[in-house]
ROPAVEX-766542 format. One line per 10 residues: number of its first residue (from 1); their letters; for each residue y, x, z of C-alpha. Coordinates in nm, 3 decimals. Example, Ala and Ser with C-alpha at 12.3 -4.5 7.8 and 13.67 -1.06 7.14 Angstrom:
1) AS) -0.450:1.230:0.780 ~ -0.106:1.367:0.714
***
This chain:
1) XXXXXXXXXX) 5.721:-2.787:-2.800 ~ 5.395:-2.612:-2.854 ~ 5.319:-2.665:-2.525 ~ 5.364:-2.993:-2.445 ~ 5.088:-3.100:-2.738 ~ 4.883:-2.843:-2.558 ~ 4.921:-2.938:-2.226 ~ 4.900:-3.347:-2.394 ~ 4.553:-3.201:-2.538 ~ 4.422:-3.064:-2.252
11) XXXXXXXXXX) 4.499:-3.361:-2.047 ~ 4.341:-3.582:-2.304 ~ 4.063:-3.345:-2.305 ~ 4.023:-3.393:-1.896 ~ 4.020:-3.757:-1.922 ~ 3.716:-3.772:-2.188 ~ 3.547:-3.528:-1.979 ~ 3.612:-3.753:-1.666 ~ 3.523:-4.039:-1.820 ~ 3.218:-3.904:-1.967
21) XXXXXXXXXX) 3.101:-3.788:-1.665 ~ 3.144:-4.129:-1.533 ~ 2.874:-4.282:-1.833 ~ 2.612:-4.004:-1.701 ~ 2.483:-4.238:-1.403 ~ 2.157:-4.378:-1.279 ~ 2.206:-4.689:-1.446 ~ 2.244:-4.454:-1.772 ~ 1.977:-4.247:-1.716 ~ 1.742:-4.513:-1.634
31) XXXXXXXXXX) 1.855:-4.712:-1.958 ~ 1.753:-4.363:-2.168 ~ 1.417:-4.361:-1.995 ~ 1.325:-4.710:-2.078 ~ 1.411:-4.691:-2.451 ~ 1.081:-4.637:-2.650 ~ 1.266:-4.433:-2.913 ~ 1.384:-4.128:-2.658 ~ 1.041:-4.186:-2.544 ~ 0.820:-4.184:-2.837
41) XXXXXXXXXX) 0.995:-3.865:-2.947 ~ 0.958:-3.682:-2.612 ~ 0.612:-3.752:-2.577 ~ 0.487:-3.720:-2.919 ~ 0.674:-3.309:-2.876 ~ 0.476:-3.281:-2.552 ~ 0.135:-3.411:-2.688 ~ 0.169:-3.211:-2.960 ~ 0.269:-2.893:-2.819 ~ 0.024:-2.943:-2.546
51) XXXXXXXXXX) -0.258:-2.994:-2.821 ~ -0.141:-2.711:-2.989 ~ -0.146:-2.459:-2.674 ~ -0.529:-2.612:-2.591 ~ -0.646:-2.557:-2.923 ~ -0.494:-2.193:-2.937 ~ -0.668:-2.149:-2.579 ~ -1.013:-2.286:-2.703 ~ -0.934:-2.003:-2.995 ~ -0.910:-1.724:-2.830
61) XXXXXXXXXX) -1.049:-1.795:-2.495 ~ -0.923:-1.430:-2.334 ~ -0.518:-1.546:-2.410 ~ -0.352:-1.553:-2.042 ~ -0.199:-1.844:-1.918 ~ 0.138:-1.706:-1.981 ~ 0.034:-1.676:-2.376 ~ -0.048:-2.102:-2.338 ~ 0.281:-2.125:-2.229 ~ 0.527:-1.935:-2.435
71) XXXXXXXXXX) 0.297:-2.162:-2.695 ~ 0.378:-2.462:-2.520 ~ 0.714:-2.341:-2.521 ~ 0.805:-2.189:-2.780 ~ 0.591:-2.094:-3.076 ~ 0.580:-2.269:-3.391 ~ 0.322:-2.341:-3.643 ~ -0.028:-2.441:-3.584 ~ -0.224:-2.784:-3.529 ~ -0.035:-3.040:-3.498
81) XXXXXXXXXX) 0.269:-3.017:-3.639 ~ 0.553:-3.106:-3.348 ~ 0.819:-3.104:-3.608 ~ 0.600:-3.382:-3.786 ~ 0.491:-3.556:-3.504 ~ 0.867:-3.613:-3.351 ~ 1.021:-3.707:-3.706 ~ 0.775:-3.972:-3.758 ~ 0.741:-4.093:-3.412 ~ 1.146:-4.166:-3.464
91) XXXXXXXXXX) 1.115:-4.323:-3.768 ~ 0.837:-4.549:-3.663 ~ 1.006:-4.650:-3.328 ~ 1.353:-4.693:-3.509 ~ 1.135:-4.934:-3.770 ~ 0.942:-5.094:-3.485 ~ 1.301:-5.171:-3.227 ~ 1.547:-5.201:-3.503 ~ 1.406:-5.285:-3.846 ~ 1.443:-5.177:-4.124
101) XXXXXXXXXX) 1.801:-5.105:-4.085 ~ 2.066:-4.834:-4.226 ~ 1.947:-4.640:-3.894 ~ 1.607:-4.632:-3.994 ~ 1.688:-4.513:-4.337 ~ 1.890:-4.209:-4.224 ~ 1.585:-4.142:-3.962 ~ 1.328:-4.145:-4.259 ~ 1.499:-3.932:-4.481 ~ 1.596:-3.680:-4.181
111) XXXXXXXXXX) 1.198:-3.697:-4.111 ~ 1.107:-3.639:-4.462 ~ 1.382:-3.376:-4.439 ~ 1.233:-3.233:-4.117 ~ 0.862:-3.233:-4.249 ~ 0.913:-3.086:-4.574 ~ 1.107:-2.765:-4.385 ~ 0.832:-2.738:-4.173 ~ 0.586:-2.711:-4.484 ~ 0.766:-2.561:-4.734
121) XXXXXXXXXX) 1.048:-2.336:-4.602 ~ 0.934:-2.229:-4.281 ~ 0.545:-2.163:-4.407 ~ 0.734:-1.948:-4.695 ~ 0.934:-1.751:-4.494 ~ 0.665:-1.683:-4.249 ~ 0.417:-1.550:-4.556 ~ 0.693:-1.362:-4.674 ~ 0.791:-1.193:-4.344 ~ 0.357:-1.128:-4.306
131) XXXXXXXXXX) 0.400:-0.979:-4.595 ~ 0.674:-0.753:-4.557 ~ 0.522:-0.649:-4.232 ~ 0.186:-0.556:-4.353 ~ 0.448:-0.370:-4.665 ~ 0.634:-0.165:-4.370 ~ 0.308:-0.098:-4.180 ~ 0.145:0.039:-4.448 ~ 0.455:0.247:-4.587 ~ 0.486:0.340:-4.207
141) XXXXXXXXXX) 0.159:0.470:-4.159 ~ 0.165:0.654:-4.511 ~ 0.489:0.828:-4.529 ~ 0.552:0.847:-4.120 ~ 0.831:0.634:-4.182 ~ 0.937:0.503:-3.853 ~ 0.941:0.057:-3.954 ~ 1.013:-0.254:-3.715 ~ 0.850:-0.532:-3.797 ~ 1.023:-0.859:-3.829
151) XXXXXXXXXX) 0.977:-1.193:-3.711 ~ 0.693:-1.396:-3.834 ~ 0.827:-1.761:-3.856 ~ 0.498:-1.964:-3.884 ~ 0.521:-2.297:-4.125 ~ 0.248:-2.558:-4.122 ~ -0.030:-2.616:-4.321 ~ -0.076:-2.982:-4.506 ~ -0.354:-3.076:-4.260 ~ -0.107:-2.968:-3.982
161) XXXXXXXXXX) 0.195:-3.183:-4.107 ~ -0.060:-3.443:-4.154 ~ -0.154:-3.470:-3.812 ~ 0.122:-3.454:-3.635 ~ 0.254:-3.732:-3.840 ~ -0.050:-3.952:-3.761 ~ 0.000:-3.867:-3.383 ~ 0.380:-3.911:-3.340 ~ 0.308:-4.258:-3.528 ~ 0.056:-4.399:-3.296
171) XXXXXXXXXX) 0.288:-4.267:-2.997 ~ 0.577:-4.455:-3.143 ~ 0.388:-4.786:-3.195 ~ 0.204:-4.735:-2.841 ~ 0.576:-4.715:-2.721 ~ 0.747:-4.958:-2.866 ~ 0.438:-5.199:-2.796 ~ 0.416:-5.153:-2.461 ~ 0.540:-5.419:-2.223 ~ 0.696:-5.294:-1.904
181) XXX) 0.703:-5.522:-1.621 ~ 0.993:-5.660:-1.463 ~ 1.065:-5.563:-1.132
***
């Protein structure tokens, strides 16, 4: 008897797959690409990680290419804030396409939920961790004891958040505001 449900299971499971698959077309994919929410948020985390990796560059003008990238990439912290930049740019383009409906109140309070992680928690736990590093180095070089440093998790500063906020809100209105013409 087991079986049966788990054969009836799997086939169910093969027919959402198949029909799925089916959604994921041109017409689909062309339909994600035109809608100024999806695009707001990609290109505000683009603009701002690319902003982030030029300022970094213009830092430390020695940094190889491949250290631009893994920022572009990868690395968090730093001006602007992505995380702040994407949350807003959702909440404004949600406000701008839909109102101010239920979905834009869950997107504001996930953006407010989103910013105040990347201020508060993540710039914590990235002191902390600096902290505990420059505690193991300096225990490490005292007593020989042999110390691996963890992590640093960078957080963003205020003027950071702030940023990123502004830009992923004037990406979001320049989305939603722009008028694409029929073909």
């Amino acid at each position: 008897m087991a079986d049966i449900g788990a054969r009836l299971d799997n086939e169910g499971l093969e027919r959402e797959t198949a029909n799925a698959m089916r959604t994921i077309n041109p017409a689909s994919l062309r339909i994600l690409l035109g809608n100024p929410i999806f695009l707001s948020a990609l290109c505000s985390l683009f603009i701002a990680q690319f902003i982030k990796a030029a300022i970094s560059l213009l830092k430390a003008r020695k940094e190889p290419l491949h250290e631009a990238m893994l920022i572009f990439f990868w690395r968090t912290g730093g001006m602007p804030s992505s995380h702040s930049a994407v949350a807003v740019s959702i909440s404004t383009a949600v406000a701008l396409t839909e109102g101010y409906s239920n979905l834009f109140i869950v997107s504001l309070f996930l953006s407010l939920i989103v910013i105040r992680d990347a201020l508060g928690v993540r710039r914590s736990a990235g002191l902390q961790s600096k902290a505990l590093n420059q505690l193991g180095s300096d225990l490490s070089a005292k007593f020989g004891i042999r110390y691996e440093s963890v992590k640093e998790v960078h957080g963003h500063t205020w003027p950071e958040v702030f940023i990123g906020a502004i830009l992923g809100f004037f990406i979001a209105f320049a989305f939603c505001n722009l008028r694409f013409s029929k073909q």
